[in-house]
C-alpha positions, 0 to 999 in steps of 0.5 A: 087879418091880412090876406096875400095871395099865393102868387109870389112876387118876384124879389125884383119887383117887390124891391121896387115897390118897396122903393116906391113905398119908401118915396111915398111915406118917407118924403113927406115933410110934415105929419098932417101930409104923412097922417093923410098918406098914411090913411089912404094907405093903411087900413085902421086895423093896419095902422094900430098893427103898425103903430103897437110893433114901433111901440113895442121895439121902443120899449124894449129898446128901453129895457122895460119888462116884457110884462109891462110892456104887454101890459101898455102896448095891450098885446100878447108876450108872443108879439112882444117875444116876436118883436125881440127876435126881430130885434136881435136879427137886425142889427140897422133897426137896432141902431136906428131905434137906439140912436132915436131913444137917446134923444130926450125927447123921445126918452121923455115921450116913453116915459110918459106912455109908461107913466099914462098905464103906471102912473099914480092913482093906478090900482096894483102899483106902488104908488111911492114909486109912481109919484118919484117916476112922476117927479123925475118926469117932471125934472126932465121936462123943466131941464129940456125946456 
């Protein structure tokens, strides 16, 4: 959990930090530099907090059910509802993380997640819908490459 002091901090002074966060994080040319950054920032209960709320905006962005998102991601529908308000009330994020779905990559890389929790084999699923997500997966790797 994390815990800030009651001490406010002046919007002028966390606009700086959050510049500097900004040239330290977004500077870095490659995973294994953001990966080392990163760690030495964040603590594995952060990156997790971090990494599911990027996952969750993903999905919801791509119209999964709440349910099913709640059920990939491991979290309660209070964050996934969280996740959508934030969503709503900003517009530049929702831009963003449009403009980053429709790159078929990125399309792909979702649908893998879902198909990982809902793929065939998984217990309580139709696993005739499972084996066509599958398929089409498949399709759109072989049309990428």
């Amino acid at each position: 959990m994390v815990q800030l002091s009651k001490r406010k901090v002046k919007p002028e002074a966390m606009y700086k930090m959050l510049s500097l966060l900004f040239d330290v994080l977004g500077k870095q040319g490659n995973k294994k530099s953001f990966n080392i950054i990163v760690d030495g920032l964040f603590s594995p209960v952060e990156k997790t907090m971090i990494a599911k709320r990027v996952a969750i905006f993903f999905l919801i962005i791509k119209g999964e059910e709440w349910k099913t998102i709640r059920d990939i991601v491991k979290v309660s529908l209070a964050s996934v509802s969280k996740c959508q308000m934030i969503l709503k009330n900003n517009s530049e994020m929702q831009s963003t993380l449009n403009s980053m779905v429709d790159k078929k990559a990125m399309g792909i890389f979702i649908e893998e997640l879902i198909l990982m929790i809902f793929g065939p084999g998984t217990a309580y699923i139709n696993w005739k819908n499972a084996w066509r997500r599958k398929k089409e997966l498949a399709r759109k790797k072989a049309e990428i490459l």
